[in-house]
N, C-alpha and C positions, 0 to 999 in steps of 0.2 A: 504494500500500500504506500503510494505517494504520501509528501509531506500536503500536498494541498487536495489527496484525499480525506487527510486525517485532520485536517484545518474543514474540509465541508463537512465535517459528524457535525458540529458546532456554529455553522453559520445561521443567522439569526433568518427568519422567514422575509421574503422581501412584498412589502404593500403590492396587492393588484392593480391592475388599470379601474377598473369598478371602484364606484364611492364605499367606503367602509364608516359603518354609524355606530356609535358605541353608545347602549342603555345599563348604567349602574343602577344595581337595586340595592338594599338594604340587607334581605335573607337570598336565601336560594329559593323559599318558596317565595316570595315577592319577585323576584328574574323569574323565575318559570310564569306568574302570573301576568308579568309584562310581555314575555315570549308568546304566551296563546294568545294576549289581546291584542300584536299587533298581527299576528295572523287572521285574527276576526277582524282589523281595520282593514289589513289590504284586500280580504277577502270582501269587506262590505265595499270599499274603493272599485272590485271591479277586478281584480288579480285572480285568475284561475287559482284554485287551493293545489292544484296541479303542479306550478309554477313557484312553488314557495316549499324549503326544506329547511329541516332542524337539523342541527347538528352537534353531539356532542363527542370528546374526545370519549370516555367511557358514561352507559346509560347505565349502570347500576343505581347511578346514587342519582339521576335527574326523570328515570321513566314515572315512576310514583309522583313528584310535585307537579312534572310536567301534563300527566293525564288528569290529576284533579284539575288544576287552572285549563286544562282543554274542556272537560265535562261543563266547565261554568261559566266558559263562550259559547259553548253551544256546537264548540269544536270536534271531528272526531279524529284520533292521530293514530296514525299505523307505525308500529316501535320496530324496527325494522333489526330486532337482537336476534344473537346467534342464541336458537332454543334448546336450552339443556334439558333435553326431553328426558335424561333416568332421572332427574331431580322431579319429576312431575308421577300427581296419582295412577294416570293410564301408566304408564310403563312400569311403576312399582307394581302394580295390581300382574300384570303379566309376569315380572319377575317372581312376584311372591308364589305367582299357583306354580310355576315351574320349579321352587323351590319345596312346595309341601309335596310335589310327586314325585319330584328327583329322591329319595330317598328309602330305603323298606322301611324304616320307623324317623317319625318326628313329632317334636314336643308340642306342645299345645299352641305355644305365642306362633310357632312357625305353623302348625294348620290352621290357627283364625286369621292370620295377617292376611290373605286374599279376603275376609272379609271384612276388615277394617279398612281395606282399600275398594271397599262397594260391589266387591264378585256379586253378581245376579247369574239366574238361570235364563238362560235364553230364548226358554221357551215358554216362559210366562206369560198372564196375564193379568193376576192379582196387582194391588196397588202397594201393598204390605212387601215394597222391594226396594231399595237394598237394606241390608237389617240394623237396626236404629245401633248407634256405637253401645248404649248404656244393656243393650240386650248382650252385643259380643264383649263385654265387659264381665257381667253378671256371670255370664258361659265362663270364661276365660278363671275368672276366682272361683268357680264350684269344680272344674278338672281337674286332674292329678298332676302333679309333675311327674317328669318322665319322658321317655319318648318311648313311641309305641309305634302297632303298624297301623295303617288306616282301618283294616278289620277291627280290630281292638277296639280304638276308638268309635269306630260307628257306635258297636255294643254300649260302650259306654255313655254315649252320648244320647243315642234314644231309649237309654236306660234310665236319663237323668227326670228329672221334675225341673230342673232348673235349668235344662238347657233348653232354649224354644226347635221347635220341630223343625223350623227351616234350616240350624244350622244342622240337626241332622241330614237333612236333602243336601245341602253341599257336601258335606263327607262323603255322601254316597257319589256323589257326583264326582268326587277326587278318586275315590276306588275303583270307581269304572272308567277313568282316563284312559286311553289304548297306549302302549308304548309308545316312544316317541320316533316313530319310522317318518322319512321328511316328507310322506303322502299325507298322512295325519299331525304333524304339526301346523300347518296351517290354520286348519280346520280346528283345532281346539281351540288356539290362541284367537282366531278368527271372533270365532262366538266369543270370546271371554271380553274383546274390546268392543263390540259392535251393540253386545249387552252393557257395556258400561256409556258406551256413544248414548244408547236409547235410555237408561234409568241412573244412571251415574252422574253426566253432566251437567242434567237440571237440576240434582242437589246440589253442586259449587253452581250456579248461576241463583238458585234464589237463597243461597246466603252471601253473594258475595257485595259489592260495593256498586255504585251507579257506574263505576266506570268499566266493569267487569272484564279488568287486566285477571284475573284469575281464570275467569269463563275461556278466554279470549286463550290463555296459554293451554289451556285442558285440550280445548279443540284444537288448536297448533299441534297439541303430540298426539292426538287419536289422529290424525291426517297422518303424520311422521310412523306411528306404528305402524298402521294401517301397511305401509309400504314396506316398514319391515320385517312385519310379517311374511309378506307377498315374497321378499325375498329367502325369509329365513332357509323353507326347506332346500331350496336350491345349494346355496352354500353351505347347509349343516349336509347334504349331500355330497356335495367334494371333500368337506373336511372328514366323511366315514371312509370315502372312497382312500383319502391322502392316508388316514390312522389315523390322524391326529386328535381326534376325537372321540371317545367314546361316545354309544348309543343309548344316552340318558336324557334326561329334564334336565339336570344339572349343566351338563353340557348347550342343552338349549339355550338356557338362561347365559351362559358364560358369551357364545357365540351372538346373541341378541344384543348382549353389552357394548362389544365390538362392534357392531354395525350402526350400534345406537352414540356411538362417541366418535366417530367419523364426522368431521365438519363436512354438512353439506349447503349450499346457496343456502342464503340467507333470506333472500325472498323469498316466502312461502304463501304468499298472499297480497292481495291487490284490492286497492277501494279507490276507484276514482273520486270521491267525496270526501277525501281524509286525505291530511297531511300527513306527508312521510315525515318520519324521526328514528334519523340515523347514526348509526358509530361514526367516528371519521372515517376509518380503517374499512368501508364500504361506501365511501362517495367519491371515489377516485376516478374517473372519468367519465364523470355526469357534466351533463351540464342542465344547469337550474337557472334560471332568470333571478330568485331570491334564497339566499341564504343566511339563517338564523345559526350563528355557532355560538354556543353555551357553554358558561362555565368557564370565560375564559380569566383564571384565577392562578398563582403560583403553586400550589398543593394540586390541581387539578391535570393544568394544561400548563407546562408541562407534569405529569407524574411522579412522583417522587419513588424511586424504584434502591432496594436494598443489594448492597451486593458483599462476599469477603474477601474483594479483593481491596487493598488498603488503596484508597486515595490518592496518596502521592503516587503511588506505582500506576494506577490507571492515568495520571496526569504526566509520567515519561513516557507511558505505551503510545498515547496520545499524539503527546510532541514529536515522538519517534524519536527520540535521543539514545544516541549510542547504540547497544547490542538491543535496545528494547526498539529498533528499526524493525528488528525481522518477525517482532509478534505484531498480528492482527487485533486492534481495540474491541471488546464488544460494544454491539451498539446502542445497549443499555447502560453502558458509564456516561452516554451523552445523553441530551433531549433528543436526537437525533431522530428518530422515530415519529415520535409527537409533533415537531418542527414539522417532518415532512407530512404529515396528515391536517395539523394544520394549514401548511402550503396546496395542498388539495382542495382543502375546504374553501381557500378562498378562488381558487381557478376555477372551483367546479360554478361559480357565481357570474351570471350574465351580464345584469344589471346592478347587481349591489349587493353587499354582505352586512349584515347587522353583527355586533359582538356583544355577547352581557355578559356578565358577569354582579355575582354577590360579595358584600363588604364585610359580615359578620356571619360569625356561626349562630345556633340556636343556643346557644351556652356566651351569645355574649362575646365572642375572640374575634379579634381582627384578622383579615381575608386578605394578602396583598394581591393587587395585578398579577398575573402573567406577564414572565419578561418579555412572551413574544410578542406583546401590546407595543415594546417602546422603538421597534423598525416598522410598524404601523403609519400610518399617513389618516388616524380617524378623527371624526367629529364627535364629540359627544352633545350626545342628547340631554337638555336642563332638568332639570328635576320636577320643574310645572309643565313640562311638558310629558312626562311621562308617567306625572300623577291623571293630567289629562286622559290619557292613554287607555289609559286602566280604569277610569270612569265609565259610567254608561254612555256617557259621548264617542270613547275611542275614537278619539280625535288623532289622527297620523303626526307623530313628529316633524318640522321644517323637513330635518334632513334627510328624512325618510321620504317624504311628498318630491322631495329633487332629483330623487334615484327612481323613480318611478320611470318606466319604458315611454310614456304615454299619459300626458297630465289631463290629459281630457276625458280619459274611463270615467262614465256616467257611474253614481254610486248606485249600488243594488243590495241588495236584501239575498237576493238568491244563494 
């Protein structure tokens, strides 16, 4: 690596051609609230919702403020994150029933957990489905410890007074699962998500929140399974063909993992009525007529990333001094990463890019800037003007109304 590759790790971002408008808020959820309402102004100005993109360096910490302040414009946003579908209930629910059959005996927490994760029978029609938690709770304190076979257990279980009848129908239903041959894996796992698609998901939507990001991710991973399902036998068929797996549940479940922790597109879904809100690390060459990029804070943007290599030794690898010429920097000793996603974010920008950024935490502590702010060329937005904003007038900032493609869009409602 050249010396003036190892001088661009650290080159600061350079201003767009496009006007850049900077709105400081006070919290993060006051910028999130400023960020949906001037999406509802440009949107009421006459700006396809189409034509307008969020943008954060990571959405962990801004999907949550950013969707409430969207729910109370009236807004709807599409969070365009990479979906950890094993962290969600459809893929535990599959996991779990591949773990209570993977085995000749298991304990009790491991054969209710497909029902704590809402198993239904798939050939139902009762309303009395999936079975209330405080019922598999009840069950779960009057069983024995131990692990046992599923025979066992049935006996015991429609043996009990205190365990309700349906979870004996499941046990039996676990008894009679066929091996797992990849003609019938399909077909079990199949019915186990398509039953939870139909009695599952309307229990997380009518407990969830008006904005129903919970809803919204359930259905995101019953789509994702859905597919890899579709694939599983196929591949747990090369892997019996290869050896390298044996012919169990367990193995199912292992091989399901894998498929399920492959980064795939991150588009999964499409609303022409909703603004996109994106990582930066997924806006690299769009182009959008308006770009909102968030959070642009020193703890934020750049990221503060931990490493053990000491300091001064990444600051010779760096310089390339002496024998430390011939090792390569990693490109987490610099901003370097974040710089260039920042740099996207603002190229990806036709007309104009907006930056916020918050001054305080919710405990009160001071926010600085983002260093990448001060190779910037912005105007900031007054603070009457962005309390304006935020009011029921949403009234457009100056500097915002002069980056406008088109000052003459008739205002609309639509």
């Amino acid at each position: 690596m050249t010396s003036p590759e190892r001088r661009a790790l650290a080159r600061p971002p350079q201003s767009p051609e496009v006007p850049v408008v900077e709105m400081v808020s006070e919290t993060r959820r006051d910028e999130a609230r400023s960020v949906m309402a001037l999406v509802a102004a440009l949107k009421q100005r006459g700006v396809p919702i189409r034509d307008i993109a969020v943008v954060a360096r990571d959405l962990d910490t801004y999907e949550e403020p950013l969707s409430r302040a969207a729910v109370r414009q009236g807004i709807t946003p599409v969070f365009w994150t990479q979906l950890r579908v094993t962290r969600t209930r459809p893929y535990a629910l599959v996991e779990s029933v591949c773990d209570a059959v993977g085995d000749d005996e298991v304990d009790k927490r491991t054969l209710l957990r497909p029902l704590e994760h809402r198993w239904t029978p798939s050939d139902i029609d009762e309303v009395d489905w999936p079975i209330e938690p405080q019922t598999i709770q009840r069950a779960k304190s009057s069983l024995p410890e131990g692990a046992l076979s599923l025979d066992e257990w049935i006996e015991l279980v429609e043996g009990s007074d205190d365990v309700d009848y349906r979870i004996g129908r499941f046990v039996r239903w676990l008894a009679d699962t066929p091996e797992p041959h990849p003609d019938q894996v399909e077909s079990v796992l199949s019915d186990v998500v398509e039953a939870y698609a139909e009695h599952g998901l309307p229990e997380t939507e009518a407990a969830d929140s008006p904005a129903l990001m919970k809803t919204e991710t359930e259905a995101r991973a019953i789509i994702r399974i859905r597919t890899l399902v579709e694939q599983l036998p196929h591949k747990f068929a090369d892997r019996l063909d290869e050896g390298s797996l044996d012919q169990s549940w367990n193995a199912v479940a292992e091989l399901a993992n894998v498929i399920a922790t492959q980064r795939p597109g991150r588009r999964e879904h499409s609303n022409a009525r909703a603004v996109d809100v994106l990582e930066a690390n997924d806006i690299w060459a769009l182009d959008i007529p308006y770009v909102l990029a968030v959070g642009l804070t020193a703890n934020e943007w750049p990221s503060e990333t931990a490493s053990p290599i000491q300091p001064e030794f990444q600051e010779a690898v760096l310089r390339g001094d002496g024998e430390a010429s011939k090792l390569a920097p990693d490109a987490s000793w610099t901003d370097g990463r974040d710089r260039d996603h920042l740099a996207d974010t603002l190229r990806a920008a036709a007309h104009g890019v907006v930056v916020t950024r918050h001054v305080e935490t919710i405990s009160g502590d001071r926010v600085h800037p983002s260093p990448f702010l001060e190779s910037l060329d912005v105007k900031a937005v007054p603070e009457t003007e962005l309390q304006r904003l935020r009011s029921t007038d949403r009234a457009l900032p100056a500097e915002v109304r002069r980056m406008l493609a088109d000052e003459t869009v008739e205002e609309t409602d639509d």
